[in-house]
C-alpha positions in Angstrom: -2.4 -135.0 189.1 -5.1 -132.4 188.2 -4.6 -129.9 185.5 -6.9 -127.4 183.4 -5.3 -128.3 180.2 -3.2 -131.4 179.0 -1.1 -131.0 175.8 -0.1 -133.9 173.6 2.6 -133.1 171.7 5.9 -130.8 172.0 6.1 -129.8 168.5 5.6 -126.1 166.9 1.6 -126.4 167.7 2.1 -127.7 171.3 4.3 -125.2 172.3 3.0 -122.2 171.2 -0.7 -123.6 172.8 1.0 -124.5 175.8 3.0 -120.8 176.3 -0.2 -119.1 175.5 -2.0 -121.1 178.3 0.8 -120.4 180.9 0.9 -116.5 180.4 -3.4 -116.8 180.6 -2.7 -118.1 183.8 -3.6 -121.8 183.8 -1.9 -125.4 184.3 -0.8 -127.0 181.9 0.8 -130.4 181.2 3.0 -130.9 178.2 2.9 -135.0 177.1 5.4 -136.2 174.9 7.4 -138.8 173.1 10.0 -137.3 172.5 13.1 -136.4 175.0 13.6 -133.3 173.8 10.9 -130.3 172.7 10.7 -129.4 169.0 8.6 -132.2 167.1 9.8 -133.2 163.9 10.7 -130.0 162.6 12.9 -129.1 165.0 13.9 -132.1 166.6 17.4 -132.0 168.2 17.8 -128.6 167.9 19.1 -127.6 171.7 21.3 -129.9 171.2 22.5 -129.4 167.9 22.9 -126.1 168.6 26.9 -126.6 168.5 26.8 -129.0 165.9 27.5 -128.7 162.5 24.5 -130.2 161.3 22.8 -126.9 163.3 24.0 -124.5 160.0 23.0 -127.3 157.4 19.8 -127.7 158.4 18.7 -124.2 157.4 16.7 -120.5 158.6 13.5 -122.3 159.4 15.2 -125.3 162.0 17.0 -122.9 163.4 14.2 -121.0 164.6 13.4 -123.9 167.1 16.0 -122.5 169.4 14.3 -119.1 170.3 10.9 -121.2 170.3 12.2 -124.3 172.6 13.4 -121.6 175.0 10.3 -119.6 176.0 8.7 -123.1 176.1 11.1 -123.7 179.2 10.6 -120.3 180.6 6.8 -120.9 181.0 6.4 -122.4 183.8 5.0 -125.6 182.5 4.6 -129.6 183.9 6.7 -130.5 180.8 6.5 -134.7 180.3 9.2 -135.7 177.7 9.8 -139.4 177.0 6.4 -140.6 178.0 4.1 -142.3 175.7 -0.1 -141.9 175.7 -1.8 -145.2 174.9 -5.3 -143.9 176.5 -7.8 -141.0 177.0 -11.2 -141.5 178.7 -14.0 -138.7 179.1 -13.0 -137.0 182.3 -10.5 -136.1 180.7 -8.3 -138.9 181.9 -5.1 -139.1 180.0 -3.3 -142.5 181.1 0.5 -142.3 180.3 3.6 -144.5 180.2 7.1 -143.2 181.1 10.6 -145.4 182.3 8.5 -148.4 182.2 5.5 -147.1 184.7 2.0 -146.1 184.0 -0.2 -143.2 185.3 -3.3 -141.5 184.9 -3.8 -137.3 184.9 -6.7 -135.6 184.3 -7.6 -132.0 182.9 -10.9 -130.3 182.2 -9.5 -130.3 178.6 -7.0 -131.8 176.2 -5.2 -130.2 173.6 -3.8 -133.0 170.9 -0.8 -131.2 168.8 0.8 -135.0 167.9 1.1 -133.8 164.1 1.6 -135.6 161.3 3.1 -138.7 159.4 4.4 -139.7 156.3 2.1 -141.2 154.2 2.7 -144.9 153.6 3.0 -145.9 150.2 3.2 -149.7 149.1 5.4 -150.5 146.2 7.3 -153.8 145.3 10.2 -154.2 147.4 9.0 -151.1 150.1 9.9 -153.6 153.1 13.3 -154.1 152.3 16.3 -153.3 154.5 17.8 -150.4 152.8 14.6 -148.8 152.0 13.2 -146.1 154.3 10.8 -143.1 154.3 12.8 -139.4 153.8 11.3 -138.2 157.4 13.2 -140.9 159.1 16.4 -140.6 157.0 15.9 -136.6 158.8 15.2 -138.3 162.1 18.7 -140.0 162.0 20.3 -136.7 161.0 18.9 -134.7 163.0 19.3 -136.9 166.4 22.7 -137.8 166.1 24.0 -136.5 162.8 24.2 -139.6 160.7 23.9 -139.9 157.1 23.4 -142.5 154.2 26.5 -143.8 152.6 26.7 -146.1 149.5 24.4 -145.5 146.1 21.7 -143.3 147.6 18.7 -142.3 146.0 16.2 -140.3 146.7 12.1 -140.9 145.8 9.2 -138.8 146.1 7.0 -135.8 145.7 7.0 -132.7 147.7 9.4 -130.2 150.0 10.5 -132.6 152.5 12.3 -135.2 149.8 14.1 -131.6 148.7 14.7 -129.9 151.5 16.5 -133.5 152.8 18.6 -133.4 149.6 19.4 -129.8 149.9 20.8 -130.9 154.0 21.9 -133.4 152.7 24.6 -132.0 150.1 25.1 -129.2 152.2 26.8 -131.8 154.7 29.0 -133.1 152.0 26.7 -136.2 151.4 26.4 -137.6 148.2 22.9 -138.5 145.9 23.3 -140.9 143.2 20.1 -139.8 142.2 16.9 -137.7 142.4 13.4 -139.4 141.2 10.6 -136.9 141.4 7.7 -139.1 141.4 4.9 -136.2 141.4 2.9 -135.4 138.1 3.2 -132.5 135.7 1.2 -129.4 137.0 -1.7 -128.7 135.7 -3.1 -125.7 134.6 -5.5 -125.8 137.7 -2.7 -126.4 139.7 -0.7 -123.6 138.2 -3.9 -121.4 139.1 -2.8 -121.2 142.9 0.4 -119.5 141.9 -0.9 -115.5 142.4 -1.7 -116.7 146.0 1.4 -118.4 146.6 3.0 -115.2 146.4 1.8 -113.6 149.5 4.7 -116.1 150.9 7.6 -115.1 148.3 10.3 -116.3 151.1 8.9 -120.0 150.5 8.0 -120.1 147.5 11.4 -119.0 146.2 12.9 -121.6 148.8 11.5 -124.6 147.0 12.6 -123.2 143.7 15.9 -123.1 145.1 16.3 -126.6 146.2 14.6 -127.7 142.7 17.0 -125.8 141.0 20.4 -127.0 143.0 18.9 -130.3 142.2 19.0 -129.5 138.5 22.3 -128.3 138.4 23.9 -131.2 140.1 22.0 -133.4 137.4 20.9 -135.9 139.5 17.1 -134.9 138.6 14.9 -137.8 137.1 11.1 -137.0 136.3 8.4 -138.6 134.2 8.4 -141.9 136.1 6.3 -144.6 137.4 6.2 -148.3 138.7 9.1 -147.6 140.8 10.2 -150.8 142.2 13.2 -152.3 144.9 14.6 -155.3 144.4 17.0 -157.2 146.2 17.5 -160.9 148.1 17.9 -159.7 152.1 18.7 -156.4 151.4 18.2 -153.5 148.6 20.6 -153.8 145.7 18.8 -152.5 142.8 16.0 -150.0 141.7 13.7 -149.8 138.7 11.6 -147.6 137.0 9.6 -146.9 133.6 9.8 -143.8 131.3 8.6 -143.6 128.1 8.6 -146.9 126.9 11.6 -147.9 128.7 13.0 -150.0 132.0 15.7 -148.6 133.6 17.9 -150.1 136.5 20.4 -148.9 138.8 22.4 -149.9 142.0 21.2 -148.9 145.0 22.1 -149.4 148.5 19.6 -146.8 150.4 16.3 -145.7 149.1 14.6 -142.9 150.5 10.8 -142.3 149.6 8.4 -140.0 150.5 4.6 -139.0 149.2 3.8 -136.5 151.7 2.1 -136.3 154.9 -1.0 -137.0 156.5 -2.6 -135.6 160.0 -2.0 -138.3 163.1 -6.1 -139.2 163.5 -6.0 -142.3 165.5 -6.5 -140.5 168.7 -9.2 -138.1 167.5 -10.8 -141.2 166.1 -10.8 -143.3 169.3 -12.1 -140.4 170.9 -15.1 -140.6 168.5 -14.5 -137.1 166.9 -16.4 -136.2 163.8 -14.0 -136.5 160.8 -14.1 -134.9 157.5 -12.5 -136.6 153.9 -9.9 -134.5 152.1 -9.9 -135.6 148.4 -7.3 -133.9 146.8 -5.0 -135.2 149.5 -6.8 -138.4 150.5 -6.7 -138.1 154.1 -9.4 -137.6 156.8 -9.0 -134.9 159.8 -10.8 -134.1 162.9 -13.7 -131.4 161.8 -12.7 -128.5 164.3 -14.2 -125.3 164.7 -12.7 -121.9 164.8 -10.7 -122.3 167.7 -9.5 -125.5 167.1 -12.0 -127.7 169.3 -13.7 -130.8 168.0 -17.0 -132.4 168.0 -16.5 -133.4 170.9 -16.7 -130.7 174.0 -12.9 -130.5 175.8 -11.1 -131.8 173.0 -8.7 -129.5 171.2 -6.5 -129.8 168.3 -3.8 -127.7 166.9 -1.1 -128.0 164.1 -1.0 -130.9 161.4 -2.8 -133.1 163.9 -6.1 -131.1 162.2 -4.9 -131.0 159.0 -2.0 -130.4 156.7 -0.4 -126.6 157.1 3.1 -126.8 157.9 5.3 -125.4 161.1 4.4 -121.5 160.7 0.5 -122.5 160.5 1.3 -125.0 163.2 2.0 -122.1 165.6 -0.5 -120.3 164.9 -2.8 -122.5 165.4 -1.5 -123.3 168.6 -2.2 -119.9 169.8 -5.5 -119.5 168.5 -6.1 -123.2 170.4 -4.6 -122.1 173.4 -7.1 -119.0 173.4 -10.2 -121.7 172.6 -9.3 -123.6 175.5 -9.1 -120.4 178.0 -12.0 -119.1 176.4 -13.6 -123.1 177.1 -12.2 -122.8 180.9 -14.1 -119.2 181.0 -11.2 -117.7 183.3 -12.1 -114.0 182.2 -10.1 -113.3 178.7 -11.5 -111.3 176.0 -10.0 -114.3 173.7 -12.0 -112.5 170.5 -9.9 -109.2 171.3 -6.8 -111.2 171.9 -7.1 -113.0 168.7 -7.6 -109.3 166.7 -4.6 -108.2 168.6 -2.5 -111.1 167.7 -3.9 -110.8 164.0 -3.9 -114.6 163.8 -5.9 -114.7 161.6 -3.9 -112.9 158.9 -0.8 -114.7 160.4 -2.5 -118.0 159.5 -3.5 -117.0 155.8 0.2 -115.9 155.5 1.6 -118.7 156.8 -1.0 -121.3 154.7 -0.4 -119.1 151.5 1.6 -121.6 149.7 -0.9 -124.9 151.1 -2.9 -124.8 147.8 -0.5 -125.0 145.4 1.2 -127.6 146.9 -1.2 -129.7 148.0 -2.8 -129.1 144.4 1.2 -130.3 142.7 1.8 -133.1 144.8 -1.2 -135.4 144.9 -1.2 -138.4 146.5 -0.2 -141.4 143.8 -3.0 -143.6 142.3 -1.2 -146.3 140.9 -2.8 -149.5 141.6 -1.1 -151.9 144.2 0.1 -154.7 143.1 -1.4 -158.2 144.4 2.2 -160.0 145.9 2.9 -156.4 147.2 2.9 -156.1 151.2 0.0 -153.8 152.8 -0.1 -154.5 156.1 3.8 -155.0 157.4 2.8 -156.3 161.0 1.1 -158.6 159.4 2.2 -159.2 156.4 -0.6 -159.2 154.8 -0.6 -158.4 150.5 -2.6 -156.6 148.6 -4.0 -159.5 147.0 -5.0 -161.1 150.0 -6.7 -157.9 151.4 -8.8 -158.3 147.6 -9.5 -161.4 148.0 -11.2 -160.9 151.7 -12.9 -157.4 150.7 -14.3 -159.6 147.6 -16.0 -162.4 150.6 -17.5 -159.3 152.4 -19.1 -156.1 152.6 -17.5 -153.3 151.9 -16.0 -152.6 155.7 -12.5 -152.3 157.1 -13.3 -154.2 159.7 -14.4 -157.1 158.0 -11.5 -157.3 156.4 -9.8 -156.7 159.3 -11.0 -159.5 160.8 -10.2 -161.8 157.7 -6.3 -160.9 157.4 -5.8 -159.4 160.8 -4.8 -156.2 158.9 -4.4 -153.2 161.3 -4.2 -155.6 164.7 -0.4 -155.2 164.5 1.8 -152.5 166.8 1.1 -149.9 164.4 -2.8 -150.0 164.9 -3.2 -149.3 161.5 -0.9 -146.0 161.1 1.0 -147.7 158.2 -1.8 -150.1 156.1 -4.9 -148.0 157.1 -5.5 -145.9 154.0 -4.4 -148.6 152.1 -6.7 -151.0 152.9 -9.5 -148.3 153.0 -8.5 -147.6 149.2 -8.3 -151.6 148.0 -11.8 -152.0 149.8 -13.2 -149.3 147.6 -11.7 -150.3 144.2 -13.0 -153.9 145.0 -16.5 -152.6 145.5 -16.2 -149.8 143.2 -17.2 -147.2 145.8 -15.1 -143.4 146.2 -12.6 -143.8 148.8 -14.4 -141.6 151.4 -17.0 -143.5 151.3 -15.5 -146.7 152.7 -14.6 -146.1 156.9 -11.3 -146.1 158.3 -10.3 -148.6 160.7 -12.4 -148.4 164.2 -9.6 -147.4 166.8 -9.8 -149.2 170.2 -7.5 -148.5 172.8 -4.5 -149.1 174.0 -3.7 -146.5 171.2 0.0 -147.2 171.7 1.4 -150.8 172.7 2.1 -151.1 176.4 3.0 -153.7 178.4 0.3 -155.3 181.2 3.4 -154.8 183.8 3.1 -151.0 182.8 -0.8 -151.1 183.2 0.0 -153.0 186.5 1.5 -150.0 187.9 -1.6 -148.0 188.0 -2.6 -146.9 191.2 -5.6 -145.2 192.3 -7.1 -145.1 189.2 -11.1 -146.3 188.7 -10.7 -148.3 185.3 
């Protein structure tokens, strides 16, 4: 199948790209994973719309309903459950859905895949009972499950609060509340006058930090959090002023933010630029959201961290990009002025610098018997030890420990190992590369690839 524009990703960004397209009068294919619209944020929500959890999950998830159903009314090749493992120049997308593979082409490609949570290695990380905040919300949100037992709660950030905040709200219970992030500084504080041009949120996360307080299951001033257990979680540790403390635990949910989804963009040879303060990289994009490279669009937190209402906007503005890229007659400058997206955007990323400026990503060390790579299972030690025998590449190290060769492709020991590579060497981090990206970008199966048909490989 032919197409003018092929979206990757269902979420807030995709969407709203996607819509925009439709109305502008082109085709459009919408890829992805997911069985239902929404993305993360509002995963679920047609069919929680009835459920309880529907009212507990707040203003903002609610939203998804109005947003999932002009996506329908477009008009658009919608492709849920299907998974992208490849995109050539051409633009050929190959995709794998029900367990058969096929190739569609566009004369552009808009990738709206998002973000991830950050993965953060601490002793005891790979045991069962420990798991990241966003996929606690995965579980709730898809079929309405939550943790029972001692749960606690790790992290820094809106997400790990907001999931409290659902989580109470559902009658759940938190044993406790370990805010890992540091004290604000005054440079931090310095973003606060700007914050306030979005007073809705910025009271919002005061209100889950202070529900928090009042139920008294806040702990701050931590560090060297640990897990410990034989086949299983049963106990947590941590050290504050001077002291060890230990508790029971039987789930442990941790989160240290997000970072944008880059191994497509990086396959696709994309130039990439280094955040610092937040220690990922991002596809360098100009002001309608198109890369480096000509035909390639992206939108949302794939480009950079800016949350759902920036998400949308940016969609739009991408969506205007690619029509204006397709030259099919639109004023896109005029539309953009009449949309004000602009403004929308700087209202929507108001409260971005302040956050991103309080929750920095954690530098503590990694410790040498400490898993990196889970695939693999490959410690930090081990990683050392090879960057120590080499030059100071990923892929060298890569090929010493097998590090990022795993399912994951990297997604969960990349930065990790880009960061031990650079303290061995004592280089900054954004000087040492991330993982090179080959294809298939997703695992599939050489009976799926065997189902291609008329395709020129």
């Amino acid at each position: 199948m032919n197409y003018d524009v092929v979206v990757i990703g269902a979420g807030p960004a995709g969407m709203a790209a996607a819509v925009k397209l439709a109305k502008l009068g082109t085709s459009v294919c919408v890829v992805d994973e997911q069985p239902a619209p929404g993305g993360q944020i509002w995963r679920g929500v047609e069919r929680n719309a009835t459920s309880p959890v529907f009212n507990a999950l707040g203003e903002d998830y609610q939203k998804g309903s109005s947003a999932t159903a002009a996506f329908h009314a477009a008009g658009i090749d919608y492709q849920p459950s299907a998974q992208v493992w490849q995109i050539e120049d051409g633009w050929k997308v190959f995709l794998t859905a029900e367990g058969k593979s096929r190739c569609i082409t566009a004369k552009a490609v808009l990738l709206a895949n998002g973000a991830q949570e950050r993965p953060v290695p601490f002793a005891g990380w790979t045991l069962p009972g420990v798991m990241t905040v966003g996929a606690a919300q995965i579980l709730l949100k898809s079929g309405g499950m939550l943790p029972e037992g001692d749960v606690w709660i790790a992290g820094a950030g809106p997400l790990p609060l907001l999931y409290a905040t659902q989580l109470l709200e559902l009658g759940g219970k938190v044993a406790g509340y370990i805010d890992t992030s540091q004290k604000p500084s005054l440079k931090a504080l310095s973003h606060l006058p700007a914050a306030w041009r979005d007073f809705p949120g910025l009271m919002k996360g005061l209100r889950w930090t202070w529900k928090l307080r009042r139920s008294g299951k806040l702990i701050r001033d931590i560090h060297n959090l640990r897990a410990t257990g034989e086949g299983q979680l049963y106990q947590i540790e941590w050290e504050s002023k001077g002291n060890t403390h230990k508790r029971g635990a039987g789930v442990l949910l941790v989160h240290e933010g997000v970072v944008p989804r880059v191994h497509e963009t990086m396959a696709l040879g994309c130039d990439h630029d280094w955040n610092d303060q937040q220690k990922y990289f991002a596809p360098r994009t100009n002001e309608w959201g198109e890369t480096s490279r000509k035909g390639i669009f992206v939108a949302g937190d794939a480009g950079g961290i800016g949350g759902w209402k920036a998400a949308i906007v940016s969609g739009e503005i991408a969506g205007l990009g690619i029509a204006r890229f397709l030259n099919i007659g639109i004023d896109a400058e005029k539309l953009r002025r009449d949309a004000a997206l602009d403004d929308r955007r700087k209202r929507a990323t108001a409260l971005r610098p302040l956050l991103d400026a309080l929750y920095t990503p954690p530098q503590t060390p990694i410790a040498d018997d400490v898993v990196v790579c889970r695939c693999e299972e490959v410690s930090a030690g081990r990683i050392r030890e090879a960057a120590r025998a080499s030059a100071p590449d990923v892929g060298a190290v890569k090929a010493a420990t097998r590090c990022g060769m795993g399912p994951c492709q990297g997604r969960q020991c990349g930065y990790s190992v880009q960061a031990l590579v650079a303290e061995v060497n004592n280089l900054p981090v954004e000087d040492v590369r991330f993982f090179n990206i080959r294809p298939p970008l997703k695992p599939v199966t050489l009976g799926e690839i065997a189902t291609l048909q008329d395709v020129e490989l």
